[in-house]
C-alpha positions as a printed NumPy array, in Angstrom:
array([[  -0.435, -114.9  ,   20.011],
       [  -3.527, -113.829,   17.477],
       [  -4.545, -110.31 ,   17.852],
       [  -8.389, -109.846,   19.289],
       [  -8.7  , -107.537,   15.826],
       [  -7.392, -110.408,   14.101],
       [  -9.637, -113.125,   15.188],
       [ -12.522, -111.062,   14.786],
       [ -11.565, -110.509,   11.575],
       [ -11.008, -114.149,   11.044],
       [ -14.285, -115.173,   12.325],
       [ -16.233, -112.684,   10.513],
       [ -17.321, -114.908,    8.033],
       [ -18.969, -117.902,   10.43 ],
       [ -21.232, -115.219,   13.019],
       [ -24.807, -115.006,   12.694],
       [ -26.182, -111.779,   11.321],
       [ -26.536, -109.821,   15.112],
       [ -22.909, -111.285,   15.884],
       [ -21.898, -109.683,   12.439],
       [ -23.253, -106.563,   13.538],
       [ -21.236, -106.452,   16.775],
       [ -17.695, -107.727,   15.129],
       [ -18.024, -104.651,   12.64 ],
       [ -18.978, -102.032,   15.43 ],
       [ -16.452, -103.359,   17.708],
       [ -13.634, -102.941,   14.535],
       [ -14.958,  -99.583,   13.489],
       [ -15.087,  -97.986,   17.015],
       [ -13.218, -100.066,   19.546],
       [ -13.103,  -97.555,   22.097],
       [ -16.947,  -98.033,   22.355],
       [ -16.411, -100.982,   23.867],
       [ -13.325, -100.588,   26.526],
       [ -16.422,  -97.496,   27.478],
       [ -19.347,  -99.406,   27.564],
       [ -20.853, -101.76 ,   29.59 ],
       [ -22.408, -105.119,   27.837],
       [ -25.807, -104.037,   27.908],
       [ -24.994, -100.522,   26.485],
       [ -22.973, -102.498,   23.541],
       [ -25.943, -104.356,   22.802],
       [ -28.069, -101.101,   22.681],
       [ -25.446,  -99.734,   19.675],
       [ -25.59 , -102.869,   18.412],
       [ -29.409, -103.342,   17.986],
       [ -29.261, -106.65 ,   19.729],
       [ -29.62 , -108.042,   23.43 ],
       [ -26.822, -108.723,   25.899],
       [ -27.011, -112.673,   25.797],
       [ -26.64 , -111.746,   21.573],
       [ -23.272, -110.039,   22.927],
       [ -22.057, -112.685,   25.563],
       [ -22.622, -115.428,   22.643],
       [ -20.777, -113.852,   20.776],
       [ -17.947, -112.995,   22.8  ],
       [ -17.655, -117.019,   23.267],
       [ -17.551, -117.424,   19.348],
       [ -14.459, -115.187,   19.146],
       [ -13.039, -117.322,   22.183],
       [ -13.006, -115.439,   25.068],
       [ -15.098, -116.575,   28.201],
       [ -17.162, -113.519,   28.625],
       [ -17.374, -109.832,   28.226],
       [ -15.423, -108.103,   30.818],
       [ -12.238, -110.924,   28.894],
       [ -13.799, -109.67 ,   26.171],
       [ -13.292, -105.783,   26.991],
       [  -9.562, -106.386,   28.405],
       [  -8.85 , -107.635,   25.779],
       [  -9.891, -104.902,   22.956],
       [  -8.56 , -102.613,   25.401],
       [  -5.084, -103.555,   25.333],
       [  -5.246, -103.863,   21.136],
       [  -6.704, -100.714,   21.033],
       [  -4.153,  -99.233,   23.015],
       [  -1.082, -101.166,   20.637],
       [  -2.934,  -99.957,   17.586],
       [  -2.61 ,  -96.256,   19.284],
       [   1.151,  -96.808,   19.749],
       [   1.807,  -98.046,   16.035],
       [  -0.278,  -95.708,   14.922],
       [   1.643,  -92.744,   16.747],
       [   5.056,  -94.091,   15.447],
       [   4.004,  -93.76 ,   11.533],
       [   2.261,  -90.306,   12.433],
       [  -1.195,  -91.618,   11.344],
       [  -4.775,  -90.869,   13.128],
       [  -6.402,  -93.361,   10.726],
       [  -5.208,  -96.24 ,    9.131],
       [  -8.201,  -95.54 ,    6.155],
       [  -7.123,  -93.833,    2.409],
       [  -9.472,  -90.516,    2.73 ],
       [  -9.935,  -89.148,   -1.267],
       [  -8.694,  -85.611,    0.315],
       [  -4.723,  -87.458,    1.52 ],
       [  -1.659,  -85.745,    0.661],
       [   0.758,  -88.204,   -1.141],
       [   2.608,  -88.13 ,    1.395],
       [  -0.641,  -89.4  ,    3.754],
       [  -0.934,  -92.357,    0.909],
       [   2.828,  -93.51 ,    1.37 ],
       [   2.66 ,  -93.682,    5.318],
       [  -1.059,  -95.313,    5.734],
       [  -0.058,  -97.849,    3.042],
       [   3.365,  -98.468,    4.747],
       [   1.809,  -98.626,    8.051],
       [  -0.936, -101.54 ,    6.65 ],
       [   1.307, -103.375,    5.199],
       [   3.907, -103.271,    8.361],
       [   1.176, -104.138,   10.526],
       [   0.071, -107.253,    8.138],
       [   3.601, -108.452,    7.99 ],
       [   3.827, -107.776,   12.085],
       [   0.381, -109.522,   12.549],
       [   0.89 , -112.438,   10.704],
       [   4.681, -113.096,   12.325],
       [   2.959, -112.98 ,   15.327],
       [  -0.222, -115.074,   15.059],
       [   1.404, -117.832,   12.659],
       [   1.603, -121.54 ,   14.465],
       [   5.268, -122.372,   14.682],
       [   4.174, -126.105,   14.911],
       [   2.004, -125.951,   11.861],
       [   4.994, -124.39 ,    9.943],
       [   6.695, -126.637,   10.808],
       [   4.7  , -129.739,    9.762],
       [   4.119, -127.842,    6.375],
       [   8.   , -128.258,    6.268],
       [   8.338, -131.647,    7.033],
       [   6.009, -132.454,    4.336],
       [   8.256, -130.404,    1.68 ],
       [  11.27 , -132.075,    2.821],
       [  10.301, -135.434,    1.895],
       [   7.455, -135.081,   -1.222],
       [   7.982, -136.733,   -4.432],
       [   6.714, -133.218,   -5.921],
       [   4.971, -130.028,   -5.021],
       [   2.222, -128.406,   -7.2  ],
       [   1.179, -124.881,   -5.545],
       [  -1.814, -123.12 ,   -6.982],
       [  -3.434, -119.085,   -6.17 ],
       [  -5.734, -117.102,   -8.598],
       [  -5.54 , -113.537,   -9.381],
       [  -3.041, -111.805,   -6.506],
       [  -2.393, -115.113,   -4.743],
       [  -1.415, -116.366,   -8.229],
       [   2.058, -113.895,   -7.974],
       [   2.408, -115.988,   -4.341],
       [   2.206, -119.152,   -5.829],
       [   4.458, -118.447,   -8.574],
       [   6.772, -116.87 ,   -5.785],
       [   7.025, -119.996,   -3.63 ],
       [   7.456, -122.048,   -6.817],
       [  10.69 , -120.253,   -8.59 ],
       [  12.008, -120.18 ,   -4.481],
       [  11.582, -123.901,   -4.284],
       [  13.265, -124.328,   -8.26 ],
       [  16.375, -122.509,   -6.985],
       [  16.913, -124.64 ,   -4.166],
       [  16.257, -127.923,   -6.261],
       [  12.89 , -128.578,   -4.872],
       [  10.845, -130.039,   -8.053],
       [   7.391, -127.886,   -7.787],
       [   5.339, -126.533,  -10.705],
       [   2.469, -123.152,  -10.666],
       [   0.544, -122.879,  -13.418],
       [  -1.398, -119.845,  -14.612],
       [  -4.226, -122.146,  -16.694],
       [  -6.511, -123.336,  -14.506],
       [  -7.176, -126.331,  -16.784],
       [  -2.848, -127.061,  -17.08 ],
       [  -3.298, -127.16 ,  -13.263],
       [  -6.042, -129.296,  -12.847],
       [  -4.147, -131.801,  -15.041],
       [  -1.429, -131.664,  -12.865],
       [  -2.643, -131.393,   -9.347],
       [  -4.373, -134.595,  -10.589],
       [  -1.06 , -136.22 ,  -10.925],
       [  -0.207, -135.338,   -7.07 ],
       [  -0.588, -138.463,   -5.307],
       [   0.743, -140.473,   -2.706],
       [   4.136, -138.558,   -1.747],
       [   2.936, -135.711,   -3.309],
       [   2.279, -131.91 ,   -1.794],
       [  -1.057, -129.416,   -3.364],
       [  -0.695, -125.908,   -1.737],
       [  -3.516, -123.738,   -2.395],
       [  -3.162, -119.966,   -1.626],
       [  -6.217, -117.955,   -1.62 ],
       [  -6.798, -114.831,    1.037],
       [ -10.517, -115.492,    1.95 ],
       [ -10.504, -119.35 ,    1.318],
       [ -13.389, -118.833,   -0.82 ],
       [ -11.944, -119.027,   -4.605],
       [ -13.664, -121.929,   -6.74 ],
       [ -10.252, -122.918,   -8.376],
       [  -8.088, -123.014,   -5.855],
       [ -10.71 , -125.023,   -3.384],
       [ -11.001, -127.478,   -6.62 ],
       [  -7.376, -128.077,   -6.693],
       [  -7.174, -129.112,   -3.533],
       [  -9.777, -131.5  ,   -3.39 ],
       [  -8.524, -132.956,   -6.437],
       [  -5.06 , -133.645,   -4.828],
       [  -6.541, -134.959,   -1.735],
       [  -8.832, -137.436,   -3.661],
       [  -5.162, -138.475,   -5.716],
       [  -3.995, -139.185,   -2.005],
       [  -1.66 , -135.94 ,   -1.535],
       [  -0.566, -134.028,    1.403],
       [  -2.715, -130.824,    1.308],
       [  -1.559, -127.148,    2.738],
       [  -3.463, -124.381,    2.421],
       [  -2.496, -120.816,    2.934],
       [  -4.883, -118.692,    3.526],
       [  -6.528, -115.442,    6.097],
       [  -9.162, -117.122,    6.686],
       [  -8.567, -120.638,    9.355],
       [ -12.641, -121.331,    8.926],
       [ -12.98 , -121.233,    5.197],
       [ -13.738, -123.961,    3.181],
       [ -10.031, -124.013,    2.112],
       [  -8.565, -124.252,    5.059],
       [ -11.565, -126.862,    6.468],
       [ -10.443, -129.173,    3.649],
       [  -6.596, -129.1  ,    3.884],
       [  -3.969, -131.708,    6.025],
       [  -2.022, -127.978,    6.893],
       [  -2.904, -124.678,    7.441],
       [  -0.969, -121.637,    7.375],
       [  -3.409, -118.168,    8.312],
       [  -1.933, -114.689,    7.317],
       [  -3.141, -111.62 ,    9.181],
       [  -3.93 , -109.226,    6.754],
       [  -6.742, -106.248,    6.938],
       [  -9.055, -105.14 ,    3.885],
       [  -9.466, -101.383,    3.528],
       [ -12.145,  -99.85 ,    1.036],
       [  -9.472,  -98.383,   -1.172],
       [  -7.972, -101.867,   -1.649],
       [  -4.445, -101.404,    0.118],
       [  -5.843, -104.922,    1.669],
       [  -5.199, -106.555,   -1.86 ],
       [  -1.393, -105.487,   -1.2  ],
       [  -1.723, -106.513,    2.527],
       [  -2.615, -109.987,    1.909],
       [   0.193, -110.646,   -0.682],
       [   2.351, -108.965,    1.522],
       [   1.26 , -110.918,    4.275],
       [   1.342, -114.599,    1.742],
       [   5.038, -113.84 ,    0.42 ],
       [   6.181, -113.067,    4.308],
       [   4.65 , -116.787,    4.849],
       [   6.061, -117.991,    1.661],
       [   9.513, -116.605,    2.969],
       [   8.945, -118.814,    6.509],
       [   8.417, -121.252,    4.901],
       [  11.391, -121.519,    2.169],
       [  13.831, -120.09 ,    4.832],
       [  12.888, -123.16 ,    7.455],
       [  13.161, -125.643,    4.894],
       [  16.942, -124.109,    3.947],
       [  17.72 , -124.206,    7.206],
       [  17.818, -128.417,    6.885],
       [  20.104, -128.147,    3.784],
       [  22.183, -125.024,    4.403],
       [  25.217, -126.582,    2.514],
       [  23.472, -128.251,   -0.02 ],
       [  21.038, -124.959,   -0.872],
       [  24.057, -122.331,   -0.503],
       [  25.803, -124.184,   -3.475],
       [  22.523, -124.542,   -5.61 ],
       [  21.925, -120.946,   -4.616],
       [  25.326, -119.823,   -5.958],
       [  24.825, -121.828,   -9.135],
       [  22.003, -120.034,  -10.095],
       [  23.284, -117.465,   -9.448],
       [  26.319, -117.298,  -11.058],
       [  24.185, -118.686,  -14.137],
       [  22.693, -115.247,  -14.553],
       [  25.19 , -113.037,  -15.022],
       [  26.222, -112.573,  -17.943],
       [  23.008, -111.59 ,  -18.487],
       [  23.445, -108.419,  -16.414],
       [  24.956, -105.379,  -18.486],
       [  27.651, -104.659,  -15.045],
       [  28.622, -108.227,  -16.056]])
C-alpha cells in the first residue's frame, strides 16, 4: 500500500498552483494538519476550504477528515523510523557531524528502498516479467544516474543469457531502440519521467511495435503515460541531493525485483549460466 507522503509526492507534479501550495505545507509540517481543522489548513495555505477538499480528492482520498487519518498515521510511522536511526530530521543541515551525514543518508535511503517495496504493484511486476520471458530482445535506456540503472539491469540480464543491450550514446540508442519491434522490449528509466531522451526512446520503440516498460517515481509523467508497463519507485528529493542516491537506490532495488522474479522461472537453467560466468572470472582475481 502507497504511503500518503508518497502519493503526494507523486502527484506533485499534476496539482494546480493552490493544490501545490497545500501538498508542500502538508510535507514540510504534517503535524499541522493531524492539528488543524480544514478551514484553518486553508488559512496557512492562502487558499479556501473547497481549494483543500479538491484537493484532498486529487491525492485520492474522499475528503478531509480521510485525509487527516491518514497523514496522521504516516506521521506517526515516520516518528518511529525516525526514532530507530536516532534522527529528529531527515534534512542534511551544513552544521551535521559526520556522523549526522552517515545516519540521515542511511535512514533516506532505507526508507526509499522500504517505500518502494511497499508501494510497488506485484501484478504490474509481474506483467513486466512476462514480457522479458518471452521478447526477441530487450533494449533498456536511463540518462545521467538512471543511466548506471540501465546499465545495471542490462549486465544482470547478460549473465543470465537474456540478450539486452544499454547504450551510453544517445544517438547508438536511438539506432537501436529503432530496431525493437514486434517481440521486442524498450525500458526507459528516468526518476521524474520528464528526460527528453529517454521519453524519445520509448516512443520510438512503441512506433517499431515493441512492448514498452517504464520505470520511473513519477506514475503521471509523460513516461509513464506513454508506456504498455509501469514500475513507480518511492524515492524522496532532499536539497542536499541525497535524493539523487535515493532514486538509484530505489531503481536498482526494482531492477533487483525484477531480475530475481524472472530467475525464479529458470532457476536451473540461470544457476548454471550464473556459475559459468562466474567461474569465467577468476583467474582474473589475484586470490585466484
Amino acid at each position: 500500500m502507497t504511503d500518503v507522503f508518497v502519493a503526494l509526492r507523486q502527484r506533485v507534479p499534476t496539482l494546480s498552483k493552490a493544490e501545490h501550495r497545500i501538498a508542500e505545507l502538508v510535507l514540510e509540517h504534517p503535524s499541522v494538519v493531524v492539528e488543524s481543522t480544514i478551514t484553518r489548513l486553508a488559512e496557512l495555505a492562502e487558499t479556501s476550504p473547497a481549494t483543500v477538499a479538491r484537493f484532498c480528492r486529487a491525492v485520492g482520498f474522499a475528503g478531509y477528515k480521510e485525509f487527516r487519518m491518514a497523514i496522521a498515521a504516516a506521521n506517526s510511522r515516520e516518528e518511529t523510523q525516525r526514532e530507530l536511526f536516532r534522527v529528529d530530521d531527515a534534512e542534511i543541515d551544513a552544521a551535521d557531524s559526520a556522523l549526522d551525514v552517515i545516519t540521515k543518508v542511511a535512514y533516506q535511503e532505507m526508507r526509499a528502498i522500504e517505500e518502494t517495496a511497499r508501494g510497488l504493484d506485484p501484478e504490474a511486476l509481474d506483467a513486466v516479467v512476462g514480457t522479458l520471458r518471452s521478447a526477441s530482445r530487450i533494449d533498456v535506456f536511463g540518462a545521467a544516474s538512471s543511466g548506471l540503472t540501465a546499465l545495471d539491469l542490462q549486465q544482470k540480464l547478460h549473465r543470465i543469457g537474456v540478450t539486452s543491450f544499454c547504450w551510453a550514446d544517445t544517438h547508438l540508442a536511438l539506432t537501436s531502440f529503432a530496431l525493437t519491434g514486434p517481440g521486442g522490449v524498450a525500458i526507459g528509466i528516468s526518476h521524474s519521467g520528464q528526460t527528453l531522451e529517454t521519453n524519445q526512446m520509448l516512443d520510438l520503440a512503441r512506433r517499431s511495435g515493441a512492448t514498452t516498460v517504464a520505470i520511473t517515481n513519477y506514475p503521471d509523467s509523460p513516461l509513464a503515460s506513454g508506456a504498455d508497463h509501469v514500475l513507480v519507485t518511492s524515492a524522496r528529493e532532499s536539497k542536499y541531493r541525497t535524493g539523487a542516491m535515493s532514486s538509484r537506490l530505489a531503481q536498482m532495488a526494482v531492477v533487483d525485483f525484477v531480475v530475481v522474479r524472472l530467475l525464479q522461472g529458470e532457476i536451473d537453467r540461470a544457476s548454471d549460466l550464473l556459475r559459468r560466468t562466474y567461474d569465467a572470472v577468476q583467474e582474473h582475481r589475484l586470490d585466484g
